[in-house]
C-alpha positions in Angstrom: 24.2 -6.0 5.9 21.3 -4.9 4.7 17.9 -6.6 5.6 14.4 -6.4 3.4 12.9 -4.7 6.2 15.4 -2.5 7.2 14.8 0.6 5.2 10.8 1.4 5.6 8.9 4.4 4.3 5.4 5.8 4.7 2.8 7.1 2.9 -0.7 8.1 5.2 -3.4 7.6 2.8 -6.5 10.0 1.7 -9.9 9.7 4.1 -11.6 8.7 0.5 -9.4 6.8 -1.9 -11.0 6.6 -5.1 -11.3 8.3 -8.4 -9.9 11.5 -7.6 -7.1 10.9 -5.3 -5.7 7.8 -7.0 -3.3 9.3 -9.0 -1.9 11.5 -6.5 -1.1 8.6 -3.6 -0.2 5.9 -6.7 2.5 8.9 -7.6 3.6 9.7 -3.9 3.9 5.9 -3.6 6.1 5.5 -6.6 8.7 8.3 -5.3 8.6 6.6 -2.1 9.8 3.2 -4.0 12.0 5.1 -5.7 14.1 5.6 -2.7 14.6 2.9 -1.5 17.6 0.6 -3.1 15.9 -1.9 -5.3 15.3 -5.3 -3.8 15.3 -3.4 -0.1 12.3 -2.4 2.2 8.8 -1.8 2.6 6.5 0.8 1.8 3.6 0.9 4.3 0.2 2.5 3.3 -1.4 3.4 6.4 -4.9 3.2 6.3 -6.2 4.4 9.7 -7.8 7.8 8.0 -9.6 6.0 4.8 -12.8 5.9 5.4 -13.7 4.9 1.7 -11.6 2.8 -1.3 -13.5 2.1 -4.4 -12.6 0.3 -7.4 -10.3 3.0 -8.8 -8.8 3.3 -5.2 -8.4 -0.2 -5.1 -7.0 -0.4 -8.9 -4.3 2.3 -7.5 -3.4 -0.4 -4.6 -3.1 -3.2 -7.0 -0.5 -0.4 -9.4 1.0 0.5 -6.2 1.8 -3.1 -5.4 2.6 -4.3 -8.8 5.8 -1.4 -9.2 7.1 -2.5 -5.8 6.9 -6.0 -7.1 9.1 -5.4 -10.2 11.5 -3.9 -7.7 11.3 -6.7 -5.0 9.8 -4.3 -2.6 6.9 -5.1 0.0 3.6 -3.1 0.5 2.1 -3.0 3.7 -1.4 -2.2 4.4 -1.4 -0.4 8.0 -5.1 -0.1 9.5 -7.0 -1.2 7.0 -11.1 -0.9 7.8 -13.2 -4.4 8.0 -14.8 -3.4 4.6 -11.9 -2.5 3.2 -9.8 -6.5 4.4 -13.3 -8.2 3.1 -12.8 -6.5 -0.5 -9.7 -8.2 -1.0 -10.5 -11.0 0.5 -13.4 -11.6 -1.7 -11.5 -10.4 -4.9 -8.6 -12.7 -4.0 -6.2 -9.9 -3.6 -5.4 -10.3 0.5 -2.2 -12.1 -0.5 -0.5 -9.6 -2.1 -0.2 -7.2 0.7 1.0 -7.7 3.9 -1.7 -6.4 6.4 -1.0 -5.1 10.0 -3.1 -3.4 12.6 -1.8 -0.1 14.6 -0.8 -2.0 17.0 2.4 -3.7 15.5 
């Protein structure tokens, strides 16, 4: 049997994720959803090289997270900076992804 957490895939994300690279990770994310069965696994955004995430990078998280939704997937946030957990914290967004450090 199959578990929610058994079939995982990752996607490293841009040192600047903003304007001009949101479109890009938002469609790598969506191929990597795509392979996964429906209602199976977790896509995990590692963050350890993003040095950066404005509004439109965020906006591509929230897009990200809303497709995996409507396929009962789960988005993991993998390193993400201080700045970067305060932001959706403040903007009430922290529950929707699950958050791990490197070390997990």
């Amino acid at each position: 049997m199959i578990t929610p957490h058994d079939v995982e895939r990752g996607l490293t994300a841009p040192e600047t994720l903003g304007l001009e690279t949101r479109v890009e990770v938002r469609k790598a994310a969506a191929r990597l959803l795509e392979e996964m069965p429906e209602g199976t696994g977790r896509l995990v955004i590692d963050l350890v090289q993003t040095r950066q995430v404005d509004s439109a990078g965020l906006g591509a998280l929230m897009l990200i997270q809303r497709q995996a939704a409507e396929r009962r997937q789960l988005v993991v946030l993998r390193n993400p900076s201080d700045e970067l957990r305060f932001l959706l914290v403040i903007t009430k967004l922290s529950d929707l992804f699950q958050i791990e450090s490197g070390c997990e």
